[in-house]
TORPA-4810 file (N, C-alpha, C, O; in nm, 3 decimals):
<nodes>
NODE_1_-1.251_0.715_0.990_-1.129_0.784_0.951_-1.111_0.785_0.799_-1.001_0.797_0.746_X
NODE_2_-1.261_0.767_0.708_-1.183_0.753_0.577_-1.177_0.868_0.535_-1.138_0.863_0.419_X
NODE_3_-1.203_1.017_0.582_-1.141_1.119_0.543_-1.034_1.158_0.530_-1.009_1.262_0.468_X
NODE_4_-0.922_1.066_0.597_-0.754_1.057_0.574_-0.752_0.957_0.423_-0.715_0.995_0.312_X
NODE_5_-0.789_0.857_0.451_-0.744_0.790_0.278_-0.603_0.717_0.331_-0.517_0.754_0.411_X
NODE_6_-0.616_0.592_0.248_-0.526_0.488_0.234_-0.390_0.560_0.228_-0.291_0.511_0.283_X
NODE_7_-0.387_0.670_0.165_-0.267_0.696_0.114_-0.168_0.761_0.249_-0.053_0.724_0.272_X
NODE_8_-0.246_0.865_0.330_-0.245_0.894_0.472_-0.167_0.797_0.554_-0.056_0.801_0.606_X
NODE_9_-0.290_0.682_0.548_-0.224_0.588_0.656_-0.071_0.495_0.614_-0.003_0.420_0.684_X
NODE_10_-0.052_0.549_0.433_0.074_0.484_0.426_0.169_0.586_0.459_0.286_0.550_0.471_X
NODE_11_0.140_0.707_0.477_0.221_0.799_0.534_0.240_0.784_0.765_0.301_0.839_0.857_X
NODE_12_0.183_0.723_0.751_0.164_0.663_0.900_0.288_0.544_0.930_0.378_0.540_1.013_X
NODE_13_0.247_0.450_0.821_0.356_0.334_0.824_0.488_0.383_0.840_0.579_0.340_0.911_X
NODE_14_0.483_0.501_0.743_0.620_0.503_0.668_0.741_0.582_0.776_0.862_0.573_0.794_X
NODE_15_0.610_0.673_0.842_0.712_0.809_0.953_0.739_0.735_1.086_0.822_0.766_1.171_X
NODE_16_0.615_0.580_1.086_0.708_0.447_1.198_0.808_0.409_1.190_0.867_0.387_1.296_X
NODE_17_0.856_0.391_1.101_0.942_0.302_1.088_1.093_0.377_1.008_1.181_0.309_0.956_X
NODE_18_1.093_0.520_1.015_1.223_0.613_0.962_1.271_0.694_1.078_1.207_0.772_1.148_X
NODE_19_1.419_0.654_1.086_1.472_0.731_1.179_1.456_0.876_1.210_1.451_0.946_1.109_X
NODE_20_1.449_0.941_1.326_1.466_1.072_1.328_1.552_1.140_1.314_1.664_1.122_1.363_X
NODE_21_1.508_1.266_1.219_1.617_1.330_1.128_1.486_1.425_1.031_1.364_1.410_1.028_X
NODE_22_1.551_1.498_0.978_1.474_1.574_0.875_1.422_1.553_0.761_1.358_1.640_0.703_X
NODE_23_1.447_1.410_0.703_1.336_1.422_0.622_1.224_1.316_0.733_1.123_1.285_0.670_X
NODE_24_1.224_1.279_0.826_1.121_1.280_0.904_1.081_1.366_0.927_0.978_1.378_0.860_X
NODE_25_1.099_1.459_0.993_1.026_1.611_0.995_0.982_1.682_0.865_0.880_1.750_0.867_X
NODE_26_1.062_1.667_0.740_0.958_1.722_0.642_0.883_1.627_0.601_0.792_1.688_0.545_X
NODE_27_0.865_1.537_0.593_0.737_1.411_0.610_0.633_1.440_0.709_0.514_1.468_0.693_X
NODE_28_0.711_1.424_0.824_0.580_1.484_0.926_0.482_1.580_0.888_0.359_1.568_0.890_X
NODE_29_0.571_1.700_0.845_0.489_1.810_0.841_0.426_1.798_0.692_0.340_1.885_0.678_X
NODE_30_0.436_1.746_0.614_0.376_1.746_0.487_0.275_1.651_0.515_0.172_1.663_0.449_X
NODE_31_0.280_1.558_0.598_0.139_1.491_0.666_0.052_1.548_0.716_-0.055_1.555_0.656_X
NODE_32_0.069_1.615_0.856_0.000_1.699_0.908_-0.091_1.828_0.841_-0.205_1.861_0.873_X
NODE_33_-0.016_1.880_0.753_-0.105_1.984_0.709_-0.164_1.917_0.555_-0.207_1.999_0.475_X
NODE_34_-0.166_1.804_0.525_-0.230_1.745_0.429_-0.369_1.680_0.516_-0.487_1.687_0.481_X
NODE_35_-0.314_1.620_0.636_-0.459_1.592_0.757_-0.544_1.694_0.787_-0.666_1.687_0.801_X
NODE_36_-0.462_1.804_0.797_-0.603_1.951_0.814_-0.680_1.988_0.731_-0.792_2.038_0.743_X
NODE_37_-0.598_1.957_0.608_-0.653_1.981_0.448_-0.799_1.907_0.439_-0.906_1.967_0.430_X
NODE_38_-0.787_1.796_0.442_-0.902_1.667_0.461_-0.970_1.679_0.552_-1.088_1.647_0.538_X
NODE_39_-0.933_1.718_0.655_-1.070_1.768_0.782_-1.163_1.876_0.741_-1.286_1.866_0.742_X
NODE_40_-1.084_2.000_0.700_-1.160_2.114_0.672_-1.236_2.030_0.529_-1.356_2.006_0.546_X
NODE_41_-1.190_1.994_0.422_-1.261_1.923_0.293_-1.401_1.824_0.297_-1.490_1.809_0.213_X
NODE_42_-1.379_1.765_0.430_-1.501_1.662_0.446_-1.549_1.740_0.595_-1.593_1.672_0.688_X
NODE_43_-1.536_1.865_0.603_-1.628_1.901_0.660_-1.699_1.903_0.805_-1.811_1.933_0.846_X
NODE_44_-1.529_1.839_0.890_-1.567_1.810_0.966_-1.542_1.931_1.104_-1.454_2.016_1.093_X
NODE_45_-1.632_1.923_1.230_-1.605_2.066_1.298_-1.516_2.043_1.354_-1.512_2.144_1.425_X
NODE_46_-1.381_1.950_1.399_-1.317_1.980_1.474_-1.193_1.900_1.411_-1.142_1.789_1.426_X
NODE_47_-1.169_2.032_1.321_-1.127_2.045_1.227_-0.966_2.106_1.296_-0.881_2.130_1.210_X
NODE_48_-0.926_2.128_1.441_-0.832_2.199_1.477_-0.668_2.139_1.494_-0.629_2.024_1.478_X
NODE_49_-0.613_2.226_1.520_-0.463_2.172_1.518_-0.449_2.043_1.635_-0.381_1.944_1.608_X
NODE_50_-0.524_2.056_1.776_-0.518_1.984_1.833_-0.568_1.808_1.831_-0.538_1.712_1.900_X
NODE_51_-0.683_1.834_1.682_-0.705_1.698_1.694_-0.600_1.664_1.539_-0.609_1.546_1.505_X
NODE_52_-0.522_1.735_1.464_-0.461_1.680_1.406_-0.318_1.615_1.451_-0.262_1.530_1.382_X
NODE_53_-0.278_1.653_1.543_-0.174_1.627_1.648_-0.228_1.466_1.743_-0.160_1.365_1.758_X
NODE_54_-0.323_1.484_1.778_-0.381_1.378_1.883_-0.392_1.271_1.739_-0.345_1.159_1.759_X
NODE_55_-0.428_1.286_1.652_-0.471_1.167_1.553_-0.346_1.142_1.509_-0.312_1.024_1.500_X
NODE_56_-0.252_1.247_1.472_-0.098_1.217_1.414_-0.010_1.109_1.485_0.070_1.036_1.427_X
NODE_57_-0.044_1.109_1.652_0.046_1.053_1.774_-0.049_0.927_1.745_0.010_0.823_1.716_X
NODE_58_-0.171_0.926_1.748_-0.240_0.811_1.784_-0.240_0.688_1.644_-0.253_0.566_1.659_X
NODE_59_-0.226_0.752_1.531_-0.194_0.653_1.390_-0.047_0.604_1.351_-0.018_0.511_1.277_X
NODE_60_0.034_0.686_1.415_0.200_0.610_1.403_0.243_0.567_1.572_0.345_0.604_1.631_X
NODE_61_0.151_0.495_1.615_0.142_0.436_1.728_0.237_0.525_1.833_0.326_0.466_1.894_X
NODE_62_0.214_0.703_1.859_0.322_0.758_1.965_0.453_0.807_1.892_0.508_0.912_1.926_X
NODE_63_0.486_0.754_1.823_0.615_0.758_1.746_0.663_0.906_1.685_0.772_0.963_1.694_X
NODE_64_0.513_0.952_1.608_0.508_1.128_1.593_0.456_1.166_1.685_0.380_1.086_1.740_X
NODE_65_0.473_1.321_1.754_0.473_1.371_1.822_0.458_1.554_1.774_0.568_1.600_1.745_X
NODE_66_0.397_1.606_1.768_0.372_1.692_1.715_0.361_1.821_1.831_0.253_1.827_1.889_X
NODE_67_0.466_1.925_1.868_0.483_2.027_1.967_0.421_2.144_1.933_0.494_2.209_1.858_X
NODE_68_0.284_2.217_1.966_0.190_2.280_1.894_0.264_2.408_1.935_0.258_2.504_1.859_X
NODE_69_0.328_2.414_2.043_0.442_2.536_2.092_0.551_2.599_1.959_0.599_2.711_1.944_X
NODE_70_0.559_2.492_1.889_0.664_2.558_1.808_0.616_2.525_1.657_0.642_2.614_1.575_X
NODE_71_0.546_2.402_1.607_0.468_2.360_1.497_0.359_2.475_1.483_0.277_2.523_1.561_X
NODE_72_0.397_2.504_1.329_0.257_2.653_1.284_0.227_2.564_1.154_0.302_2.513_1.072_X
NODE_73_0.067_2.566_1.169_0.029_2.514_1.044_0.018_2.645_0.898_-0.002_2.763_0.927_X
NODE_74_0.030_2.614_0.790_0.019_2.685_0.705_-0.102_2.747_0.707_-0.187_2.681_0.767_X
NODE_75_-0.147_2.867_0.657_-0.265_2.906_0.602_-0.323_2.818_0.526_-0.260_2.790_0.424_X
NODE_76_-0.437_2.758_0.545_-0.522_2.745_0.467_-0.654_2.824_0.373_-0.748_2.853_0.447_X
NODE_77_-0.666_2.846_0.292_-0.748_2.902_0.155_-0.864_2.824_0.186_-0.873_2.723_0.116_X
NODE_78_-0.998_2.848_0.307_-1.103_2.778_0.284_-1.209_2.790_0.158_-1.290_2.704_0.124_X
NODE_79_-1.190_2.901_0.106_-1.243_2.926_-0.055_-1.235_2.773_-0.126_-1.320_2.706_-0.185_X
NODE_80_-1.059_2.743_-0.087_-1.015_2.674_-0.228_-1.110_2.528_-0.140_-1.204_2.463_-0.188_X
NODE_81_-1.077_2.518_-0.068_-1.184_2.395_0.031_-1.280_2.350_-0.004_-1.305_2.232_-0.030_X
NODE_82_-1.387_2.496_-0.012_-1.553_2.470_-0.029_-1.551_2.410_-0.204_-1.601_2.302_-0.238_X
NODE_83_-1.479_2.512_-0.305_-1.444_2.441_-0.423_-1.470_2.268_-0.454_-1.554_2.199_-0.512_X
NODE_84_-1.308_2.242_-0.355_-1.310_2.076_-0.343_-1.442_2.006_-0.288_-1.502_1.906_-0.326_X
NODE_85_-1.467_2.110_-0.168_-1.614_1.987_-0.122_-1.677_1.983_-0.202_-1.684_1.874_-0.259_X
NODE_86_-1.770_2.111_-0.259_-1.873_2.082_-0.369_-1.852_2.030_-0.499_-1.953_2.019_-0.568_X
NODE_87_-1.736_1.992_-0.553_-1.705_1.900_-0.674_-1.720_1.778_-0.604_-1.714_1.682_-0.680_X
NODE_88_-1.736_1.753_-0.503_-1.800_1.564_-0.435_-1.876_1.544_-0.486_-1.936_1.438_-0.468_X
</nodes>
């Protein structure tokens, strides 16, 4: 999992342990599509909304919950992606 980064998993701690309310939800979601960011970046194939959801529930122990019914991830710019990978 070190394609998430320390910093990730302090975003994990943090959406445990804050009541629900909206800036949990804009936390959430500024997590989540920062997790897709890093999948598509390191390249990995399954790279989809469903395993960013399954990893989201499974790192804040259940606590997030992510409803793919109504949650739309942003566009991502894979241009700007390949950029980031190849400066590795």
């Amino acid at each position: 999992v070190r394609h998430y980064g320390r910093i990730i998993f302090g975003l994990f701690d943090q959406l445990k342990q804050m009541e629900p309310g909206k800036e949990r939800d804009v936390l959430t979601r500024l997590t989540a599509h920062q997790m897709k960011r890093d999948l598509m970046q390191w390249g990995h194939s399954a790279n989809t909304d469903e395993k960013v959801a399954d990893d989201l529930a499974r790192y804040t122990d259940g606590v997030i919950q992510l409803d793919l019914s109504t949650f739309k991830f942003d566009k991502i710019d894979l241009r700007e992606v390949e950029k980031k990978r190849k400066k590795r």
